[in-house]
C-alpha positions as CSV (number, residue, x, y, z in Angstrom):
1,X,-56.1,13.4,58.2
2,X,-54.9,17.1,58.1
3,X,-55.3,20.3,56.3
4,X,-54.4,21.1,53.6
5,X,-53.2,24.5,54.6
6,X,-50.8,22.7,56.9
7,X,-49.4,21.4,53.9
8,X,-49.3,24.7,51.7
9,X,-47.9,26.5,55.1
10,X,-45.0,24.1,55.0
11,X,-44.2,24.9,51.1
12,X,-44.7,28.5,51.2
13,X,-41.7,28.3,54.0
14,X,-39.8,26.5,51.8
15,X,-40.9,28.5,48.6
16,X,-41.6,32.2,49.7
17,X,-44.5,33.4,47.7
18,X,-42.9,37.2,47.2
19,X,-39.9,34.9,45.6
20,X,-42.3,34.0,42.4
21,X,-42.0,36.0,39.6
22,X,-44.6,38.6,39.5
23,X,-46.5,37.3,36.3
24,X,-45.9,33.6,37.8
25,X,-49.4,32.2,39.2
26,X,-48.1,30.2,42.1
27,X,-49.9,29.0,44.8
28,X,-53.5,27.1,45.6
29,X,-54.5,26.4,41.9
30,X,-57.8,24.9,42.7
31,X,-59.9,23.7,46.3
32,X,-60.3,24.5,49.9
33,X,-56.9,25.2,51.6
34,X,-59.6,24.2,54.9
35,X,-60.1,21.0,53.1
36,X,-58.7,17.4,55.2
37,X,-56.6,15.6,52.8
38,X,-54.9,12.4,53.4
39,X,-53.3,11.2,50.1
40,X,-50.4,13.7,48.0
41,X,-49.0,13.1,45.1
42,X,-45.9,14.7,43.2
43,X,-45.8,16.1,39.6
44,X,-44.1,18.3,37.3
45,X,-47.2,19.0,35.3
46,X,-50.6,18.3,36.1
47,X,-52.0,16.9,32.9
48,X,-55.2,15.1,31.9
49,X,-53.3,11.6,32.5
50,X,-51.9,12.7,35.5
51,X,-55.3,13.3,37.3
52,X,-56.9,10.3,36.4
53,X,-53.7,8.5,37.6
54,X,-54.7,10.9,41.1
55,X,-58.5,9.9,40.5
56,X,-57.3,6.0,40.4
57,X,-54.8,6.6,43.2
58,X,-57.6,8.4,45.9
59,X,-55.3,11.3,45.7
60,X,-56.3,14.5,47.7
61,X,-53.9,16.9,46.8
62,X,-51.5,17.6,43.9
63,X,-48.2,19.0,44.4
64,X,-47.2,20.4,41.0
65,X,-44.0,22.5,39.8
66,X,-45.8,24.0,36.6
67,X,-49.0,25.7,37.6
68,X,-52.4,24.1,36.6
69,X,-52.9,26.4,34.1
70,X,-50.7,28.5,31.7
71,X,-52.7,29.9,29.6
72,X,-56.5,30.8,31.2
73,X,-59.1,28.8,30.1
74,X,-61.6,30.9,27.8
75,X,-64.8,29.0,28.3
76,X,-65.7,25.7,30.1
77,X,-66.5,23.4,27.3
78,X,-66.0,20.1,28.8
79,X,-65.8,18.4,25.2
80,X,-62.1,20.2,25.3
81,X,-59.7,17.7,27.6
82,X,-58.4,20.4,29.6
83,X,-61.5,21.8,30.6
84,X,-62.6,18.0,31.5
85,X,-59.6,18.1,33.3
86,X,-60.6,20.5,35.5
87,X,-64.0,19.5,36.3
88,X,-62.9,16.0,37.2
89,X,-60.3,17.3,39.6
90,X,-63.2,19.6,41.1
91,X,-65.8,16.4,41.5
92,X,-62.9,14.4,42.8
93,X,-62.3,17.7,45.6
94,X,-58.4,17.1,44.7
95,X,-56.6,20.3,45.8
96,X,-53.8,21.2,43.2
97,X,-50.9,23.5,44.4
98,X,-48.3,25.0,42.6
99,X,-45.2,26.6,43.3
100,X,-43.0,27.5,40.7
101,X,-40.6,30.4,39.8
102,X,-40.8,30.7,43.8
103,X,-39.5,27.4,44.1
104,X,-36.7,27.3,42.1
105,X,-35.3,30.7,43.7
106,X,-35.5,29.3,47.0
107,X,-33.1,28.2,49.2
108,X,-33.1,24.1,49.1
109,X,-35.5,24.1,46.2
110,X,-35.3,23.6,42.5
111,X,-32.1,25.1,41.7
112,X,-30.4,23.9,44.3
113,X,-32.0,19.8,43.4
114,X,-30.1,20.5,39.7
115,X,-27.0,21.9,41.3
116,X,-26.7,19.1,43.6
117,X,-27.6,16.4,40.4
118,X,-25.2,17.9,38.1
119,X,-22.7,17.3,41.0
120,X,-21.6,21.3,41.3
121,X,-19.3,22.1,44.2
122,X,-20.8,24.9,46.6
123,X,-23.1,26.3,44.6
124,X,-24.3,29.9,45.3
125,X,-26.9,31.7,43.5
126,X,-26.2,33.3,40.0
127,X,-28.6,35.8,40.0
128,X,-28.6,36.6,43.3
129,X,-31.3,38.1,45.8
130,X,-31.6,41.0,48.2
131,X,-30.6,38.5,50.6
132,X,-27.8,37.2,48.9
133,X,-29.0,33.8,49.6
134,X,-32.0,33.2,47.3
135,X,-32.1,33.6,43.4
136,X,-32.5,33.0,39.8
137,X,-30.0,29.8,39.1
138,X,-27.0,28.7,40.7
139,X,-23.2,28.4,39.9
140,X,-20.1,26.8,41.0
141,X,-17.1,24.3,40.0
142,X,-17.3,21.0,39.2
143,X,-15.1,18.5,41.1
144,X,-12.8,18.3,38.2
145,X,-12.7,19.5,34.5
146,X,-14.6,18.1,32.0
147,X,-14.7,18.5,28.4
148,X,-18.3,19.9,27.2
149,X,-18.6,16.3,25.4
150,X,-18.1,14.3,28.4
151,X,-20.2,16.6,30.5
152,X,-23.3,16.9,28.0
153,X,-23.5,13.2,27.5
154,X,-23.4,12.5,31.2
155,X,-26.4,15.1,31.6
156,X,-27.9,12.5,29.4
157,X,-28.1,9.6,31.3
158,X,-28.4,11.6,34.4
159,X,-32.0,12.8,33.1
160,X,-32.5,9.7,30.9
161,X,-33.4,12.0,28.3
162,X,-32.9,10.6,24.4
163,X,-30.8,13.9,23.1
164,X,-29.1,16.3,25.0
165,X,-28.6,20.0,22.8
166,X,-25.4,21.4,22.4
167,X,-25.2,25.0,21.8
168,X,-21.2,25.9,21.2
169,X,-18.1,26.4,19.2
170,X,-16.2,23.3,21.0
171,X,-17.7,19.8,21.7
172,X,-13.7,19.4,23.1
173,X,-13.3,22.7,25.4
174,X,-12.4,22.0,29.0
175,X,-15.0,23.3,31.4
176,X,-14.7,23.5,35.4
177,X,-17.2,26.4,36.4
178,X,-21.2,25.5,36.0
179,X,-24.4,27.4,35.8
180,X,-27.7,26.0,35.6
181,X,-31.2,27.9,35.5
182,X,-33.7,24.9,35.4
183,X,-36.6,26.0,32.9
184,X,-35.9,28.5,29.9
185,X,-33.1,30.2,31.5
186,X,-32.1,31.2,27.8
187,X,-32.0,34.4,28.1
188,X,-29.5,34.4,31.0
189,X,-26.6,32.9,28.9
190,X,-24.4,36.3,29.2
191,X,-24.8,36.6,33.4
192,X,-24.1,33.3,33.6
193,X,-20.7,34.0,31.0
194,X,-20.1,37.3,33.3
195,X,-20.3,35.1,36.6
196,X,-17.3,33.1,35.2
197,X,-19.5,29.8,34.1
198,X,-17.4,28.1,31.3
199,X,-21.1,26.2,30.1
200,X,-24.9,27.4,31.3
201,X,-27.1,24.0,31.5
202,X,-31.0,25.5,30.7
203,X,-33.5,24.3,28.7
204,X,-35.7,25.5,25.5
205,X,-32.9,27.9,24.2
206,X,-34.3,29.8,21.2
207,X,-32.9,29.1,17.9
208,X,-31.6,32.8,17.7
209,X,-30.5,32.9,21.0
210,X,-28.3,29.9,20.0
211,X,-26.4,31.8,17.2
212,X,-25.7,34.8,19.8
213,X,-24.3,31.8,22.4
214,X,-21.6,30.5,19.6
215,X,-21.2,34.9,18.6
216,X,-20.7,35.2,21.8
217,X,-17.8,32.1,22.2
218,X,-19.4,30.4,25.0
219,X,-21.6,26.7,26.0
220,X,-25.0,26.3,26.5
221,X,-26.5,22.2,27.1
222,X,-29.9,21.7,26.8
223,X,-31.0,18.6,28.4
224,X,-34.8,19.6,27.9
225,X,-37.4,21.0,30.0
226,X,-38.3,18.0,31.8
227,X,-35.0,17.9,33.6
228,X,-37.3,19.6,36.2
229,X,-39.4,16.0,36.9
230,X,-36.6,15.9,40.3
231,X,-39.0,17.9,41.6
232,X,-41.2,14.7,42.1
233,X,-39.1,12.7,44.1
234,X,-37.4,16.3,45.8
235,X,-40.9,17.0,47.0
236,X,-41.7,13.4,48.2
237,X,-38.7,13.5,50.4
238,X,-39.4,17.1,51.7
239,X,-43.3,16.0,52.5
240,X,-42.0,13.0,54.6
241,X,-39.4,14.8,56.2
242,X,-42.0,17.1,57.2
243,X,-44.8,14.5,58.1
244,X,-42.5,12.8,60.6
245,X,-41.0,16.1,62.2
246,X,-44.7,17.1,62.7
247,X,-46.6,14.1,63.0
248,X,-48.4,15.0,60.4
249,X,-51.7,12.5,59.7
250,X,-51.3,11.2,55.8
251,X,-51.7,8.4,54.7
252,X,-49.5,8.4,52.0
253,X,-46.8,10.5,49.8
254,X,-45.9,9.7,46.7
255,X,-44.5,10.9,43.2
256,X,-46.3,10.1,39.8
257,X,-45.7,7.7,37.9
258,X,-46.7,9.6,34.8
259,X,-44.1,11.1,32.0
260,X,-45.2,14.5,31.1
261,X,-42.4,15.1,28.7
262,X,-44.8,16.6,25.5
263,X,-41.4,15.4,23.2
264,X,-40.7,12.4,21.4
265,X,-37.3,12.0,19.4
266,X,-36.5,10.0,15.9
267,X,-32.9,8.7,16.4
């Protein structure tokens, strides 16, 4: 067994802390950071199913994308699921860590994942860093053109997601040059058309932000929010990269099984 601030060193390399955004609570959610831990598991969201699938698995520590909580819990009534939620992951001693906003600026982390899934050529941030290296999104050219059509319904399968969003005057316009911001990245649309993207791929664009997108003559898919689940498998792979470069002591390292996705579509 190790720490789990062994662990949280590791990610906090890979996700800089002072790369979060500064209302972003990133970071050890709940438990020790001196605590031993021996089982991790990977999620996007760490929901009431998801810790019980923890508590059935003898997980330790929860690796999560999304932080524990969003909006602050106002009292502790444990009749409330979320509240229960927490007080089953504090009898179980699970340590939940999040990193977030940090991780998808990073270098190698969330933005990067989607860049390399959406199969976009040297990718380089879109809203770049002091350092030039680290940022808000990422853009760069696809292999070869693609009409928005073609490229929307391939997001589809590539997230296995039951409707893609298309936000644009052209289901038939050729597009070469690709931005994505994974999350709500919405409000980005004109940097990304600035940068030279010919199509922004982001999630939860607002309905009046849509009407400014076609105003504005330009593409914006929306292949949902939970295009962000990579992280599961992205972090599984980091982890045991890590363990056997370190010899690290766990026991196991795995991704949840558990769909988080809060949407359901009538087709």
């Amino acid at each position: 067994m190790m720490q789990a601030q062994t662990l949280i060193d590791a990610i906090e390399a890979l996700a800089p802390v002072n790369l979060a955004w500064e209302r972003d609570v990133v970071g050890l959610q709940l438990g020790r950071a001196d605590q031993s831990i021996d089982r991790v598991m990977t999620t996007l969201d760490v929901r009431p199913e998801v810790v019980q699938e923890a508590i059935d698995k003898d997980v330790d520590f929860i690796f999560s994308h999304h932080p524990l909580m969003f909006h602050p819990a106002r009292t502790l009534d444990l009749s409330r699921p979320q509240n229960q939620m927490y007080a089953d992951l504090l009898r179980h001693n699970i340590v939940v860590y999040s990193a977030h906003t940090n991780l998808d600026a990073a270098v190698g982390g969330m933005n990067d994942w989607l860049a390399e899934a959406l199969q976009i050529q040297n990718p380089r941030p879109l809203i770049p860093n002091a350092d030039g290296k680290s940022g808000l999104g990422r853009i760069g050219q696809l292999e070869q053109p693609k009409t928005v059509r073609t490229y929307a319904q391939a997001l589809k399968d590539l997230f296995n997601v039951a409707a893609v969003r298309v936000i644009g005057p052209d289901l038939e316009r050729s597009i070469q040059t690709v931005a994505v911001i994974g999350g709500d990245g919405g409000d980005h649309y004109r940097q990304a058309q600035q940068a030279g993207a010919d199509v922004l791929v982001t999630a939860d664009l607002y309905y009046h932000i849509g009407h400014d997108v076609i105003a504005d003559d330009f593409t914006v898919i929306d292949p949902d929010h939970h295009m962000e689940a990579i992280v599961k498998a992205k972090m599984v792979e980091q982890i045991q990269i890590w363990q056997h470069a370190y010899g690290w002591e766990l026991n196991a390292v795995f991704l949840s099984a558990m769909n988080t996705d809060p949407y359901q579509y009538l087709v």
